[in-house]
PDB file of N, CA, C and O in Angstrom:
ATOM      1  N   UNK A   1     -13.971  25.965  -8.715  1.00  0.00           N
ATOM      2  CA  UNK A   1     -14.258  24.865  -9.616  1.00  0.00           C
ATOM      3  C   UNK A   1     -15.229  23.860  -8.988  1.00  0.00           C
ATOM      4  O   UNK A   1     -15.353  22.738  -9.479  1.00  0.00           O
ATOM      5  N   UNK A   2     -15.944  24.264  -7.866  1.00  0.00           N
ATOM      6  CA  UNK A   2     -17.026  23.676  -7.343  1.00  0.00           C
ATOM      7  C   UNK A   2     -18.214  22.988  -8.373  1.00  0.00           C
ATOM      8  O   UNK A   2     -18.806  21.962  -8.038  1.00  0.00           O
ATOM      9  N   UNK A   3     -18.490  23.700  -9.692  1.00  0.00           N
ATOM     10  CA  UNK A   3     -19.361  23.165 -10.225  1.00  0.00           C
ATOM     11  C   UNK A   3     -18.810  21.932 -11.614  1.00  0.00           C
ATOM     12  O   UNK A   3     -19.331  21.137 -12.396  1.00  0.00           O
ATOM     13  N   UNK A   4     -17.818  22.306 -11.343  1.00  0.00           N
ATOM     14  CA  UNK A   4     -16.895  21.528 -12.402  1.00  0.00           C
ATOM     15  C   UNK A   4     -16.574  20.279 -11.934  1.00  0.00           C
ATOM     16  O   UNK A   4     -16.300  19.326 -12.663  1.00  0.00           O
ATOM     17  N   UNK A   5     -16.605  20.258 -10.593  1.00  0.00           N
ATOM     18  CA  UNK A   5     -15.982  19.365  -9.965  1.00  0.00           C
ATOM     19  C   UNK A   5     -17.357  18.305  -9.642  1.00  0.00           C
ATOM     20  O   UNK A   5     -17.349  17.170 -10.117  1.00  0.00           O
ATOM     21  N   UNK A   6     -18.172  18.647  -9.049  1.00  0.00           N
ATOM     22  CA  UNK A   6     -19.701  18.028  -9.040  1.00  0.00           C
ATOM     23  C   UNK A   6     -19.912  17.437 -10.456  1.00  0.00           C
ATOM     24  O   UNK A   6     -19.840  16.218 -10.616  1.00  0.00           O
ATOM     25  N   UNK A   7     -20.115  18.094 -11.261  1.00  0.00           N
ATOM     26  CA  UNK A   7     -20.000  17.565 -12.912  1.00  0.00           C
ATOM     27  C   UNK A   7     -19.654  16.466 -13.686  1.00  0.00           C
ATOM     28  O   UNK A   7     -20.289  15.785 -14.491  1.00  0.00           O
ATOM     29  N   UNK A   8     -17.938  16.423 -13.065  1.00  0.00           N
ATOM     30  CA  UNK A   8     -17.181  15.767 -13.532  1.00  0.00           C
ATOM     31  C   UNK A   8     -17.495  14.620 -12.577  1.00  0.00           C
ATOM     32  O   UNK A   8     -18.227  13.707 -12.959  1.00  0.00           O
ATOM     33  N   UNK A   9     -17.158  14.626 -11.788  1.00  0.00           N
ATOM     34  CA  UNK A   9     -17.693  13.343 -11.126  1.00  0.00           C
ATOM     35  C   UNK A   9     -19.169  12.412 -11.321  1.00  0.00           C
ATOM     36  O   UNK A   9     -19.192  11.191 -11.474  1.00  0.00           O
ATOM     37  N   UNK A  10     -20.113  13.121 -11.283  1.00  0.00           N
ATOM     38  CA  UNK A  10     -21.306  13.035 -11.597  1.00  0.00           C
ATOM     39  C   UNK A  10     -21.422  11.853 -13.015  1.00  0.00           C
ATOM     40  O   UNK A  10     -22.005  10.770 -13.069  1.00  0.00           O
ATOM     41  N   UNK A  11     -20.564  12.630 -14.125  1.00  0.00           N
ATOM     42  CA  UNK A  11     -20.532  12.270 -15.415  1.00  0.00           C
ATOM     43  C   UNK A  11     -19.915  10.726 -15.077  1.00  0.00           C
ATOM     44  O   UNK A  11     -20.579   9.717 -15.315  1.00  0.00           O
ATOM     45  N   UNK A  12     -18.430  10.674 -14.436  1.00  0.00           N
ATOM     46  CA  UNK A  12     -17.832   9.506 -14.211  1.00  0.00           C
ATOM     47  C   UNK A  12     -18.398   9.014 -13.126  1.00  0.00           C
ATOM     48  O   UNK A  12     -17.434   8.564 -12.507  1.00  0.00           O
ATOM     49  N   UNK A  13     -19.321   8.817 -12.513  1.00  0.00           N
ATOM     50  CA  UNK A  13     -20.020   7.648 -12.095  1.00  0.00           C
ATOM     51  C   UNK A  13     -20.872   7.707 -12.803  1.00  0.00           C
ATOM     52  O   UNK A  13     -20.259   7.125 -13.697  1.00  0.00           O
ATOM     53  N   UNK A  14     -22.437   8.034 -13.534  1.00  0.00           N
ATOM     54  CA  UNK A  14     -23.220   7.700 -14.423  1.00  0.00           C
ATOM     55  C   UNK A  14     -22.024   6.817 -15.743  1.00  0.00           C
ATOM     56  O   UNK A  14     -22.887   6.276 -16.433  1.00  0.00           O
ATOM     57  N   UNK A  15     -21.247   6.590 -16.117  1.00  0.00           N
ATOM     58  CA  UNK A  15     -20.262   6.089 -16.902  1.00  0.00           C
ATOM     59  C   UNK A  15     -20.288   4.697 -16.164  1.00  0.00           C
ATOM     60  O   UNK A  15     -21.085   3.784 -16.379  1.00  0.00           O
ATOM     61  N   UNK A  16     -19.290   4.717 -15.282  1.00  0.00           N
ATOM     62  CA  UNK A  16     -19.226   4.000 -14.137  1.00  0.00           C
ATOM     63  C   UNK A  16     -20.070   2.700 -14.240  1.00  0.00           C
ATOM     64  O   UNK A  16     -19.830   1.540 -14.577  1.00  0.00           O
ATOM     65  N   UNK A  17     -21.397   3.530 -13.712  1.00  0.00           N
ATOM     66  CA  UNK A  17     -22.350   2.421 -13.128  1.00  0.00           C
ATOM     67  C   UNK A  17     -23.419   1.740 -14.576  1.00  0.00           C
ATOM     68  O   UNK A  17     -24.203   0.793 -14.511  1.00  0.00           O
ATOM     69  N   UNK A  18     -23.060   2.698 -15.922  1.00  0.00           N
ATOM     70  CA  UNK A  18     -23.137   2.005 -17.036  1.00  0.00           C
ATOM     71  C   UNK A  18     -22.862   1.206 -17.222  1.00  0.00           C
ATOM     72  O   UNK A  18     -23.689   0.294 -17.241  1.00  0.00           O
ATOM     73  N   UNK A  19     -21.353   0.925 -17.529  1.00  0.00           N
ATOM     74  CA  UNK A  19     -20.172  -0.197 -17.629  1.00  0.00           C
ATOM     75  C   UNK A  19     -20.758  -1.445 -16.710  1.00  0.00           C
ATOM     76  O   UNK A  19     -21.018  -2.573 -17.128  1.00  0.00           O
ATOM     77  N   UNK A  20     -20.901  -0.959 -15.353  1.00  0.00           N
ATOM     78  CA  UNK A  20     -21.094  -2.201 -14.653  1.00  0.00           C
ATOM     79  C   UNK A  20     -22.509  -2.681 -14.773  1.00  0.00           C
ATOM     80  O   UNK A  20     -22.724  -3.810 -14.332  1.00  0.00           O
ATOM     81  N   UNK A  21     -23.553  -1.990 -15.318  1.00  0.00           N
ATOM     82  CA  UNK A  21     -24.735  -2.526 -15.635  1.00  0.00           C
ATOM     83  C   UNK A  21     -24.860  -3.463 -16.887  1.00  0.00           C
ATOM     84  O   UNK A  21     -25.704  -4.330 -17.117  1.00  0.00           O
ATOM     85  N   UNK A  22     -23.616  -2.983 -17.750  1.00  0.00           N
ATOM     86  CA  UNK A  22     -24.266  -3.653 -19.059  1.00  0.00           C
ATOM     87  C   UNK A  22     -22.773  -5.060 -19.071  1.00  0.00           C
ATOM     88  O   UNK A  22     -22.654  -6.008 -19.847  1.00  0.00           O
ATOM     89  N   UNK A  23     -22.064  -4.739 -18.162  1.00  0.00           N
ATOM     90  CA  UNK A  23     -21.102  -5.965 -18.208  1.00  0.00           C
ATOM     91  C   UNK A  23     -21.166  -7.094 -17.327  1.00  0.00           C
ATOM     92  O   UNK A  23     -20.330  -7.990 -17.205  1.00  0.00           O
ATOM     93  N   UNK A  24     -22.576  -6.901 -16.553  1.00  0.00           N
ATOM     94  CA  UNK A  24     -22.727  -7.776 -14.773  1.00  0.00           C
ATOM     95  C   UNK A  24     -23.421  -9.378 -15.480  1.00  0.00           C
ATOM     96  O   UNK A  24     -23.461 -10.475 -14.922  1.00  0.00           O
ATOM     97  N   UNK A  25     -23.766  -9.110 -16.468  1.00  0.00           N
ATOM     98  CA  UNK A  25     -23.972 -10.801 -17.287  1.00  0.00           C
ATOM     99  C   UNK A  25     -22.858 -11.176 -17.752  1.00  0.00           C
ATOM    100  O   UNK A  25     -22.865 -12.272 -17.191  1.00  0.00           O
ATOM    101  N   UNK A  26     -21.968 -11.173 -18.278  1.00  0.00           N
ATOM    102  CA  UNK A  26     -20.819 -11.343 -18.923  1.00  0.00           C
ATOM    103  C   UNK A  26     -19.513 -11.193 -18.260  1.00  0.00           C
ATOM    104  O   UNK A  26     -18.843 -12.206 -18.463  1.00  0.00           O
ATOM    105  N   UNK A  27     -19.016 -10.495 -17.689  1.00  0.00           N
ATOM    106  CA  UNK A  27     -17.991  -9.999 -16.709  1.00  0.00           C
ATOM    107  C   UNK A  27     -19.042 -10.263 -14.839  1.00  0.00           C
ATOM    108  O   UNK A  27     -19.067  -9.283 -14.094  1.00  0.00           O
ATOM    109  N   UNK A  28     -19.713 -11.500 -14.402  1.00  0.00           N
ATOM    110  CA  UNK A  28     -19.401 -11.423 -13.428  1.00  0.00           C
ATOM    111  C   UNK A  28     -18.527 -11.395 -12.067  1.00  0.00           C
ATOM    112  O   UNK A  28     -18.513 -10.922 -10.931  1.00  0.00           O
ATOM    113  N   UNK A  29     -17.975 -12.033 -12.753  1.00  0.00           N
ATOM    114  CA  UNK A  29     -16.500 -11.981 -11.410  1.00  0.00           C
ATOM    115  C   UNK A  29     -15.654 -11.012 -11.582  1.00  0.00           C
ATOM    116  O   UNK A  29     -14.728 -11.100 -10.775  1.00  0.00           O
ATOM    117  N   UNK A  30     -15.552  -9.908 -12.458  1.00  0.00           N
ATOM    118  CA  UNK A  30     -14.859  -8.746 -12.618  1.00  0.00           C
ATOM    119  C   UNK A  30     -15.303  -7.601 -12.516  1.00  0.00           C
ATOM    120  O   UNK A  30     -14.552  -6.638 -12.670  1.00  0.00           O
ATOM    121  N   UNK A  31     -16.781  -7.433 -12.201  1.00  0.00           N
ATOM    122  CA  UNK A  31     -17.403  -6.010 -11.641  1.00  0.00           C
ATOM    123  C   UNK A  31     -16.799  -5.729 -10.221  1.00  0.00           C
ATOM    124  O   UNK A  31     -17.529  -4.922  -9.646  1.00  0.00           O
ATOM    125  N   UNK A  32     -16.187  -5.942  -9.778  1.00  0.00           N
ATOM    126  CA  UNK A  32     -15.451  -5.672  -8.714  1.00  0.00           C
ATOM    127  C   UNK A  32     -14.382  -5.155  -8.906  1.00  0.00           C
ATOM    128  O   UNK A  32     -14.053  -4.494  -7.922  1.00  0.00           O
ATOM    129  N   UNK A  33     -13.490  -5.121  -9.893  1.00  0.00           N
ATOM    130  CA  UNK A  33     -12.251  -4.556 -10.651  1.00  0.00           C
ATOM    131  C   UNK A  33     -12.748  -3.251 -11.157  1.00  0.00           C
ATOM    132  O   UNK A  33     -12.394  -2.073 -11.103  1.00  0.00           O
ATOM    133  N   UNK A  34     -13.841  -4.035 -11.737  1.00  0.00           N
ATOM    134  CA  UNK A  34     -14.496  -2.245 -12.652  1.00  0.00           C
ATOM    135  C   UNK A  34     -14.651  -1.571 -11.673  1.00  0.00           C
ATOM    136  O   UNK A  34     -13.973  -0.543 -11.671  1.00  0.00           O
ATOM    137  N   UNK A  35     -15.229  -1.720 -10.891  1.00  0.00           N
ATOM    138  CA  UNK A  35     -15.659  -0.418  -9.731  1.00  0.00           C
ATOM    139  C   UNK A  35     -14.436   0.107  -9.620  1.00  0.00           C
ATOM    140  O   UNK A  35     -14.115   1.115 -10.249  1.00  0.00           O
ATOM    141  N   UNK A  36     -13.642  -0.514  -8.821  1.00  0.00           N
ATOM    142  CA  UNK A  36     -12.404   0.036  -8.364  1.00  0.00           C
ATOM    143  C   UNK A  36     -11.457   0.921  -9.577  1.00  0.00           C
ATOM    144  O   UNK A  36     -10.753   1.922  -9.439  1.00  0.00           O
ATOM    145  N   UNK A  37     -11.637   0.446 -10.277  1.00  0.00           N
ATOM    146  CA  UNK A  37     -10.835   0.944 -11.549  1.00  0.00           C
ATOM    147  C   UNK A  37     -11.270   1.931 -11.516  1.00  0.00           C
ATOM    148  O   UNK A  37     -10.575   2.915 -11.262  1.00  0.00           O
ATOM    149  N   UNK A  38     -12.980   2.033 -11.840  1.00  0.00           N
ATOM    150  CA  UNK A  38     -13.927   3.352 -12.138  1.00  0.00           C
ATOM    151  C   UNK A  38     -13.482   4.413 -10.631  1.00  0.00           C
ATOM    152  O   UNK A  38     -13.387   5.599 -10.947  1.00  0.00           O
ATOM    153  N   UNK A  39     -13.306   4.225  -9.626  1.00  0.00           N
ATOM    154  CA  UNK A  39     -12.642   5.306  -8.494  1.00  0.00           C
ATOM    155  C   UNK A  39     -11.379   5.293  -9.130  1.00  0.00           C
ATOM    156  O   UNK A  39     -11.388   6.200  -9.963  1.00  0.00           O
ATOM    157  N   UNK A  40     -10.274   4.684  -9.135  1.00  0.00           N
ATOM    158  CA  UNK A  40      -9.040   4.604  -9.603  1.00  0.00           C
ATOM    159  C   UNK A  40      -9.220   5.996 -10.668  1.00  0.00           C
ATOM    160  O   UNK A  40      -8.624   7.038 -10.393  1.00  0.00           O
ATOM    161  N   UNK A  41     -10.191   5.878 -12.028  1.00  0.00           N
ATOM    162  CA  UNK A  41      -9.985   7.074 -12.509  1.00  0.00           C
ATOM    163  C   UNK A  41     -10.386   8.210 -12.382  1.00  0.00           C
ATOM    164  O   UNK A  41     -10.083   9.192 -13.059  1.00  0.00           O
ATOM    165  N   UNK A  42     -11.420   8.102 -11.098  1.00  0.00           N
ATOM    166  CA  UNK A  42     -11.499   9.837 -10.772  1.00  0.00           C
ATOM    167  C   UNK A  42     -10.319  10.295 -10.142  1.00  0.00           C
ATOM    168  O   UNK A  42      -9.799  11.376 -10.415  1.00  0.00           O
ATOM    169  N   UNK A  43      -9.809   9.354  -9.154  1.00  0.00           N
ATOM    170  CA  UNK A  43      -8.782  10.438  -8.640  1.00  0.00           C
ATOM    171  C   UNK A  43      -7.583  10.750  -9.670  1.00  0.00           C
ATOM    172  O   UNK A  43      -6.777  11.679  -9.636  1.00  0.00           O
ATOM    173  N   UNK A  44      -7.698   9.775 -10.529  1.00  0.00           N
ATOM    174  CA  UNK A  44      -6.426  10.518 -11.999  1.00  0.00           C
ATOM    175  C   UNK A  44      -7.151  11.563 -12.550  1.00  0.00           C
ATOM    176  O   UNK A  44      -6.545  12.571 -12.915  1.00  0.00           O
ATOM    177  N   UNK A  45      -8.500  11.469 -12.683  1.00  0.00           N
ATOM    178  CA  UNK A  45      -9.081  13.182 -13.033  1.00  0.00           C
ATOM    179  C   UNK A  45      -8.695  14.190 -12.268  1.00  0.00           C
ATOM    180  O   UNK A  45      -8.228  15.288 -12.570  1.00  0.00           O
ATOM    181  N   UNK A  46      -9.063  13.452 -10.716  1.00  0.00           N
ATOM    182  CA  UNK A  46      -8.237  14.902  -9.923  1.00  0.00           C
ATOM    183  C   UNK A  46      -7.196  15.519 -10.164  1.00  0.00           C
ATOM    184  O   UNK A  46      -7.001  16.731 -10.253  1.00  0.00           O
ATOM    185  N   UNK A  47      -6.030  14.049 -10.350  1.00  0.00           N
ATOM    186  CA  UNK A  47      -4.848  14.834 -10.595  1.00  0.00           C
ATOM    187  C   UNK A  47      -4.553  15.462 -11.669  1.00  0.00           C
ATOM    188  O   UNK A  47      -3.838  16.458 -11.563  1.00  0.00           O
ATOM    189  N   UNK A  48      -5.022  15.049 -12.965  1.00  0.00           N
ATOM    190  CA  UNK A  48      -4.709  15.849 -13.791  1.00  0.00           C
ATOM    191  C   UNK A  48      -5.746  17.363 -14.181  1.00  0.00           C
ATOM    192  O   UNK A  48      -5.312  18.341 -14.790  1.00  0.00           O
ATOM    193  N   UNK A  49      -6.894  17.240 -13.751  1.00  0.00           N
ATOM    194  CA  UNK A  49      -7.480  18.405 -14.485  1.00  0.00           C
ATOM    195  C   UNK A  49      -7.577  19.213 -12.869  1.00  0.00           C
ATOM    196  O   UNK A  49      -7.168  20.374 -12.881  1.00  0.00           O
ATOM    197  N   UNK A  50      -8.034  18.731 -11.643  1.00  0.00           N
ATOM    198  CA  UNK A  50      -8.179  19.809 -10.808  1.00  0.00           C
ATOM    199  C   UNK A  50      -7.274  19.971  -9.654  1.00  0.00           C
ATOM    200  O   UNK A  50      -7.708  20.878  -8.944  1.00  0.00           O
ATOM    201  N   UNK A  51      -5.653  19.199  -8.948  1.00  0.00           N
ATOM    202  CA  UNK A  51      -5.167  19.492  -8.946  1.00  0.00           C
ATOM    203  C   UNK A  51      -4.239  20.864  -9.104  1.00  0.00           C
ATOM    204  O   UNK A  51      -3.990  21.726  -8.262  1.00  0.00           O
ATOM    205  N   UNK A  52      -3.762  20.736 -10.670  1.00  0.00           N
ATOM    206  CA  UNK A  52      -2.879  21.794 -11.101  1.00  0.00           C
ATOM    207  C   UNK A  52      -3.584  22.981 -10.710  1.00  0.00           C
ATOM    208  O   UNK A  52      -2.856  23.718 -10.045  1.00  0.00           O
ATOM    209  N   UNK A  53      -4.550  23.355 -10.856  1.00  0.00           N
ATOM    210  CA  UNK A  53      -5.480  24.507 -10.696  1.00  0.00           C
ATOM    211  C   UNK A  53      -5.492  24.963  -9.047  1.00  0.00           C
ATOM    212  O   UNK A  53      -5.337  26.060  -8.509  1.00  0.00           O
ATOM    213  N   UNK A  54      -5.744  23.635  -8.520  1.00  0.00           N
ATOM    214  CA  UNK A  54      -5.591  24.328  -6.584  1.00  0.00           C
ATOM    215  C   UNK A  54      -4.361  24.684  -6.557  1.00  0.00           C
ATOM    216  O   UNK A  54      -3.996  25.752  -6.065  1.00  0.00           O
ATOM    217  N   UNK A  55      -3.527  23.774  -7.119  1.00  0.00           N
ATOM    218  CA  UNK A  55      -2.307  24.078  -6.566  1.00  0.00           C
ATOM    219  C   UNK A  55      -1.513  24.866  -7.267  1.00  0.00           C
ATOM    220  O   UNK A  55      -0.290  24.779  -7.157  1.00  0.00           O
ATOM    221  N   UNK A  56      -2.113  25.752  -8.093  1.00  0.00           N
ATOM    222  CA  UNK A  56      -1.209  27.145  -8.359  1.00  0.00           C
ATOM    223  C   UNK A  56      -0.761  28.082  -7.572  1.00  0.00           C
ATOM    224  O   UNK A  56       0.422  28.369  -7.753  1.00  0.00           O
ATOM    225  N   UNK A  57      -1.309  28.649  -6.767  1.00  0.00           N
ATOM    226  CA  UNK A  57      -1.106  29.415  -5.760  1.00  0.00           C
ATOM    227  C   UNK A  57      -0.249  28.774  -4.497  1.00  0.00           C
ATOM    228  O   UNK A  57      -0.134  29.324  -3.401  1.00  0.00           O
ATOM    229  N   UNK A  58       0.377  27.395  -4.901  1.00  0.00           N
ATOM    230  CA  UNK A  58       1.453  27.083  -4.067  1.00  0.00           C
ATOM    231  C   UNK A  58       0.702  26.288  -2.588  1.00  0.00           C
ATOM    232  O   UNK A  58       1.481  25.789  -1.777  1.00  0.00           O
ATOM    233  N   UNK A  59      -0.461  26.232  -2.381  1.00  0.00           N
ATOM    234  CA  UNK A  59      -1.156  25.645  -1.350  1.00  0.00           C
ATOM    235  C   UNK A  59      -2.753  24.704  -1.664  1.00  0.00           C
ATOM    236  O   UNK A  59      -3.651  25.181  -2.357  1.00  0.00           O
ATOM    237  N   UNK A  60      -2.791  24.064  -1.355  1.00  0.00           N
ATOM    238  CA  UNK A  60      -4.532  23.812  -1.464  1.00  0.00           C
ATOM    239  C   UNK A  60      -4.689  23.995   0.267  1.00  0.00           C
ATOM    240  O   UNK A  60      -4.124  23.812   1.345  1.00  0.00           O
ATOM    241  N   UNK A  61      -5.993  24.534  -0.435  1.00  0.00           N
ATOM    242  CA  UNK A  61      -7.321  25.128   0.702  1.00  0.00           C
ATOM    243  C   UNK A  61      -8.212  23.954   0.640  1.00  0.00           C
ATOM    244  O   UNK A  61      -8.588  23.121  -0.185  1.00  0.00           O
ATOM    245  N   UNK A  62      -8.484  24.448   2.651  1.00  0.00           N
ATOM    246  CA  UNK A  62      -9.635  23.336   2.840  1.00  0.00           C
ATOM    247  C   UNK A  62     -10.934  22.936   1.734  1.00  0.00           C
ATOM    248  O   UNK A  62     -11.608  21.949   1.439  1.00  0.00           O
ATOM    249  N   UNK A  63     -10.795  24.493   1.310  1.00  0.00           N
ATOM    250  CA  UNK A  63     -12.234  24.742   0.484  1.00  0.00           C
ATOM    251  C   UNK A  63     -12.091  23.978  -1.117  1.00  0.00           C
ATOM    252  O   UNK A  63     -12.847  23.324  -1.834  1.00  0.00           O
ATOM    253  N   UNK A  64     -10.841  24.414  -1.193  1.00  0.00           N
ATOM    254  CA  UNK A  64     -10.459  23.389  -2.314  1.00  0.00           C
ATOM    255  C   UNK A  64     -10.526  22.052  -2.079  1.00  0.00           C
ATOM    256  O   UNK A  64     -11.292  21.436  -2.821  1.00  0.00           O
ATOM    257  N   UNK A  65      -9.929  21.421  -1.242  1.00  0.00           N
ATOM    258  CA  UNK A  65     -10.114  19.995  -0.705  1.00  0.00           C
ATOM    259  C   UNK A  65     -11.544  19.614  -1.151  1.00  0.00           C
ATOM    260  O   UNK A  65     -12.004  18.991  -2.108  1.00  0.00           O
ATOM    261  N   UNK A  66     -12.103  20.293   0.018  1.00  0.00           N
ATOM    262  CA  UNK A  66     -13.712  19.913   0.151  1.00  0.00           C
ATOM    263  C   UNK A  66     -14.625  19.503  -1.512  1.00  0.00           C
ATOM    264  O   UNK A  66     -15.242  18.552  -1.992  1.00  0.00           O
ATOM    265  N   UNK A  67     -14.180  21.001  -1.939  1.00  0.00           N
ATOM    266  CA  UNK A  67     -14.805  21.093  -3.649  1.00  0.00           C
ATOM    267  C   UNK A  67     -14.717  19.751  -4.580  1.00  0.00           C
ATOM    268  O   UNK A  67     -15.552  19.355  -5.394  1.00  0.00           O
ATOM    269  N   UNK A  68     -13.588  19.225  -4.259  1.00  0.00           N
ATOM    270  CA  UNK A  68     -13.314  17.806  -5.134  1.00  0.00           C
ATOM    271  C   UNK A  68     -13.724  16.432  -3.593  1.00  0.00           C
ATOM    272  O   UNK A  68     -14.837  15.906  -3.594  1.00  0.00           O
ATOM    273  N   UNK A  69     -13.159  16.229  -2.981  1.00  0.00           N
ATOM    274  CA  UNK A  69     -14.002  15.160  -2.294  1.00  0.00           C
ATOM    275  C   UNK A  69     -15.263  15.044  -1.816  1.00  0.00           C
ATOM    276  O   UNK A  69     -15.767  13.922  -1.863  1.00  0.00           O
ATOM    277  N   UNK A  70     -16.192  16.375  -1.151  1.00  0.00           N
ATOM    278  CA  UNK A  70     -17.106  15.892  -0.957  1.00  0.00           C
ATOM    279  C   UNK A  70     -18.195  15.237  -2.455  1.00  0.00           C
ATOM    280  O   UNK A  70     -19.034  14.338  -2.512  1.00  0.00           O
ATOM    281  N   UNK A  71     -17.689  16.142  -3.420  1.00  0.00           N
ATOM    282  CA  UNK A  71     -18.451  15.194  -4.894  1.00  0.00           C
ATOM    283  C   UNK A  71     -18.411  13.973  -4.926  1.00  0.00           C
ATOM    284  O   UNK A  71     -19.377  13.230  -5.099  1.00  0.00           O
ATOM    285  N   UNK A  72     -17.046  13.595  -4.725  1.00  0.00           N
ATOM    286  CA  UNK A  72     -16.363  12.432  -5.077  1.00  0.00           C
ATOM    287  C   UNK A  72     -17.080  11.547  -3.855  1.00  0.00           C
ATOM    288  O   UNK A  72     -17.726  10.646  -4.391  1.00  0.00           O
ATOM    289  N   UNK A  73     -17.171  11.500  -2.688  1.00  0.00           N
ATOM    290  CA  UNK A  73     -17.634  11.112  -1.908  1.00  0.00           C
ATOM    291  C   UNK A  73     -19.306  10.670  -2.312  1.00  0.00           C
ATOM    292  O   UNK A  73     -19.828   9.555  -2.326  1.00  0.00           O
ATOM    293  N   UNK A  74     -19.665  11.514  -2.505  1.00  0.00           N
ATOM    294  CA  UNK A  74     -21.102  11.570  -2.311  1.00  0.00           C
ATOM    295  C   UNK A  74     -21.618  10.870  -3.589  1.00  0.00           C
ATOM    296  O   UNK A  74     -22.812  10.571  -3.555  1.00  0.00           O
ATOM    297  N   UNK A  75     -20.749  10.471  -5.012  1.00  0.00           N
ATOM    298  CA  UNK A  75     -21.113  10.058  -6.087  1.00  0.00           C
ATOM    299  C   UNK A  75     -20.289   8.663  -5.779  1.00  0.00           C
ATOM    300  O   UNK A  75     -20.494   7.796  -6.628  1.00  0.00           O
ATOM    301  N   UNK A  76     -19.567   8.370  -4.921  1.00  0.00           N
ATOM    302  CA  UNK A  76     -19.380   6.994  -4.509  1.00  0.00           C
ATOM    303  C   UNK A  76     -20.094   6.469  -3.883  1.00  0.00           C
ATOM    304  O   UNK A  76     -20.152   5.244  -3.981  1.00  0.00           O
ATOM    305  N   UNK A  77     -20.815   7.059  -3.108  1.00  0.00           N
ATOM    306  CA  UNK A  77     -21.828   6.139  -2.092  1.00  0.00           C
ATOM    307  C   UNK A  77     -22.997   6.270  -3.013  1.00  0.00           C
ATOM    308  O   UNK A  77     -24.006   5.940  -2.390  1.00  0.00           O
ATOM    309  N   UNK A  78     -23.247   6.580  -4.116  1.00  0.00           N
ATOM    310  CA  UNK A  78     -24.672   6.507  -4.819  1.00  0.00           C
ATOM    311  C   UNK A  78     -24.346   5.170  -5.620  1.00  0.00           C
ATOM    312  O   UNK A  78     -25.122   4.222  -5.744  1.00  0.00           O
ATOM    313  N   UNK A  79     -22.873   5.277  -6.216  1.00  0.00           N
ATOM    314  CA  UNK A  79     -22.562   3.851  -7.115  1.00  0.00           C
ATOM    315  C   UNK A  79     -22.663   2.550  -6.457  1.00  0.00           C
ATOM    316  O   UNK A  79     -23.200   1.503  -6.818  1.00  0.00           O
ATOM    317  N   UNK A  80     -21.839   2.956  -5.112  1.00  0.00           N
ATOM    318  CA  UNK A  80     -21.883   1.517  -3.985  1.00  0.00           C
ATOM    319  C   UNK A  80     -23.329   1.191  -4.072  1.00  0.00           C
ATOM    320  O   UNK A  80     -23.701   0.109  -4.524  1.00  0.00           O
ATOM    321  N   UNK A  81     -24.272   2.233  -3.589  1.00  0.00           N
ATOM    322  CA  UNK A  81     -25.895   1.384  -3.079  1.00  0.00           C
ATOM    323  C   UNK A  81     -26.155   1.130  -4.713  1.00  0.00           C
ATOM    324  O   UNK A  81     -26.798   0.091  -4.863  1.00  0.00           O
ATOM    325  N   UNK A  82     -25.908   1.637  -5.686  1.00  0.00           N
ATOM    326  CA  UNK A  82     -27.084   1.019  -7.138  1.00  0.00           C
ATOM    327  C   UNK A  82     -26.014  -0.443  -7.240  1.00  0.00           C
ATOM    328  O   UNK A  82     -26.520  -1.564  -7.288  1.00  0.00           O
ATOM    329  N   UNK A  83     -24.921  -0.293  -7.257  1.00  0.00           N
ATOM    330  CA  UNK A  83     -23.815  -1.634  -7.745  1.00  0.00           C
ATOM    331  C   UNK A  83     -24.464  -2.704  -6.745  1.00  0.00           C
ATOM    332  O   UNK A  83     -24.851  -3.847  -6.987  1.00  0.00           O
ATOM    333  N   UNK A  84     -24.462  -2.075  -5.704  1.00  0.00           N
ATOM    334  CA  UNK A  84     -24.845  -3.345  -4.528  1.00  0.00           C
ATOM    335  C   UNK A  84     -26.175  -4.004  -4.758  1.00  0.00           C
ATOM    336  O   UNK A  84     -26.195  -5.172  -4.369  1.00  0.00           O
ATOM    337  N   UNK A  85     -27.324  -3.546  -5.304  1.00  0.00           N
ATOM    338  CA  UNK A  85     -28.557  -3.372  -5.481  1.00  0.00           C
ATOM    339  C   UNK A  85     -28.386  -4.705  -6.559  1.00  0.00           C
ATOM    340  O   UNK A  85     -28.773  -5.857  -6.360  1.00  0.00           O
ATOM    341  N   UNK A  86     -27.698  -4.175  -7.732  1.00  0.00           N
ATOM    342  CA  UNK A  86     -27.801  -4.415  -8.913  1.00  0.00           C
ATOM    343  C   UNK A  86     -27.177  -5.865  -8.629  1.00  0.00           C
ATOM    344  O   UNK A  86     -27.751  -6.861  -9.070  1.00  0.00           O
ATOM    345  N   UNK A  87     -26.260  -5.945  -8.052  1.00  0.00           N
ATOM    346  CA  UNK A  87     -25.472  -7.203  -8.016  1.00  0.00           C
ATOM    347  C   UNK A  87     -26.008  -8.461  -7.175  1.00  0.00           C
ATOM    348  O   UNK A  87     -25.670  -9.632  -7.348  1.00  0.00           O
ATOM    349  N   UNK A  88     -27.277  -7.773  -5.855  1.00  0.00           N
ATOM    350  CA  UNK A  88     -27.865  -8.477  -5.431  1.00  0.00           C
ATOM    351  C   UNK A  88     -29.036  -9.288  -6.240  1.00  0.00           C
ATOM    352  O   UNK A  88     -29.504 -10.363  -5.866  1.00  0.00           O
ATOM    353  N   UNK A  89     -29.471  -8.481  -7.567  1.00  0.00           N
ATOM    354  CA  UNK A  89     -30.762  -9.269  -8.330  1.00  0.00           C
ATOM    355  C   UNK A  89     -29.739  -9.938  -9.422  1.00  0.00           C
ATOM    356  O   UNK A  89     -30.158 -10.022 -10.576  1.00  0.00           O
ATOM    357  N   UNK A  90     -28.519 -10.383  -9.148  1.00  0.00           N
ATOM    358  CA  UNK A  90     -28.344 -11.130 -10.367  1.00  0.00           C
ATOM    359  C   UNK A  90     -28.015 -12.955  -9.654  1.00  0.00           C
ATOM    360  O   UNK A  90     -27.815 -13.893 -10.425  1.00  0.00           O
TER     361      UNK A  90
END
């Protein structure tokens, strides 16, 4: 589920860093909640859609591990530098 998993994440940060683009006039002192919230619900994506799936076979694998965090990883540090960016020109 390597490509599913890139995907899905992908999708929920472009979401993500929507929300906090179009709410950083109006909601300034709460784009900081949003972010967190916005991680808060990938890892409930994990648990509910890719989870159950590693863990059928009674174990998760490194490879499984890897498949969902390094995405997750790597689509957090793209939100941090645009959020940070974004929050510095306001």
């Amino acid at each position: 589920m390597i490509v599913e998993s890139y995907l899905v994440n992908s999708l929920l940060a472009i979401s993500i860093f929507i929300l906090l683009f179009f709410s950083r006039n109006k909601f300034k002192t709460q784009l900081g909640f949003f972010f967190l919230g916005g991680s808060m619900l990938k890892f409930l994506f994990f648990f509910i859609i890719f989870n159950p799936v590693y863990k059928a076979d009674g174990e998760i694998q490194a490879v499984e591990f890897a498949a969902f965090f390094i995405p997750y990883f790597l689509s957090l540090a793209l939100e941090t530098i645009f959020a940070a960016r974004m929050l510095n020109n306001l």
